[in-house]
N, C-alpha and C positions, 0 to 999 in steps of 0.2 A: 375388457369391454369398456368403451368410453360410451358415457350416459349426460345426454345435454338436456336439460331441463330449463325452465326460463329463468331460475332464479340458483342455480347449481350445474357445476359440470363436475364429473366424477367419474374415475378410472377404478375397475374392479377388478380385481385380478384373486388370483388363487396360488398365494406365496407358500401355501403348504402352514396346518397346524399337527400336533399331535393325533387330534381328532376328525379334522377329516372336516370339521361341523363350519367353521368361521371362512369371510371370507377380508382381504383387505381391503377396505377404501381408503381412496386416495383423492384427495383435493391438490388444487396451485391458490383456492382462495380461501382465508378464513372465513369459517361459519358457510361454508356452500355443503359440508357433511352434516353439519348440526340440522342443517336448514331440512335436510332430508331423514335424519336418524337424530334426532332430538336429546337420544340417551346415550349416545357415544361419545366413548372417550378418547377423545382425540388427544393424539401427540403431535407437537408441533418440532419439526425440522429434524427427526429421526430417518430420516431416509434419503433416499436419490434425490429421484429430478422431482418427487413430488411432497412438497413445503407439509404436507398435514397427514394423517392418519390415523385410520380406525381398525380393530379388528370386531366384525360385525357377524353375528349368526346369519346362514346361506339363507337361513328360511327367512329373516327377518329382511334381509336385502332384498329378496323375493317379493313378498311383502309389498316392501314400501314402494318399489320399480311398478309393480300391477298397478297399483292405488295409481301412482303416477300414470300412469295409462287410462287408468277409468277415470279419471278429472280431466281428460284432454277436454276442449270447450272451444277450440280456435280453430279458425283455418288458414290461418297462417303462423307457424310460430314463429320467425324473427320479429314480428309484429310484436308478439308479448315480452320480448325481453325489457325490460324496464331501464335496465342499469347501461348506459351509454358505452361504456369499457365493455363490456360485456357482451351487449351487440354486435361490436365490432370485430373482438374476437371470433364469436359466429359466425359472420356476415368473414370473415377470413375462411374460416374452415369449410361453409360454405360456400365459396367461390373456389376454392381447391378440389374438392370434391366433384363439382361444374365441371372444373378443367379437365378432370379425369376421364368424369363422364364423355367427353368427345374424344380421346386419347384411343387408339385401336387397342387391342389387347395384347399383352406381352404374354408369351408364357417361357 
């Protein structure tokens, strides 16, 4: 699951633990996990394509994704991204997304 937020983008996925209970996050920017999970311990440059990482309790991911939803306050979000690089990456994946949307359907 890719999760864009104005001040974080975050990939979640479910790399498998013993217990069933964690889940991974993954960043491309320093501090865009902290910025969301305050208490995680991130490692840096452990993995693939994504520079950062956390293993995070499901419920707590849970958690902090709702909150992130009950502070929405905008009505537009590329509006709130603050960080210039940032925006622009958005303002990318939202123009892709665009392009799809008029694209017929493959199956």
């Amino acid at each position: 699951m890719w999760i864009f937020l104005t001040d974080s983008f975050l990939s979640i996925v479910d790399k498998g633990d013993q217990t069933g209970n964690t889940l991974l996050v993954r960043a491309r920017r320093q501090g865009d996990i902290e910025r969301v999970f305050p208490e995680a311990k991130v490692v840096d440059g452990a993995g693939t394509d994504y520079r950062y990482r956390a293993r995070i309790l499901r419920s707590q991911v849970a958690d902090a994704i709702a909150e992130s939803v009950r502070k929405v306050a905008y009505g537009n979000f590329k509006n709130e991204v603050s960080e210039n690089d940032r925006h622009d990456a958005y303002f990318d994946v939202w123009s892709a997304m665009n392009k799809f949307q008029e694209r017929p359907r493959q199956k």
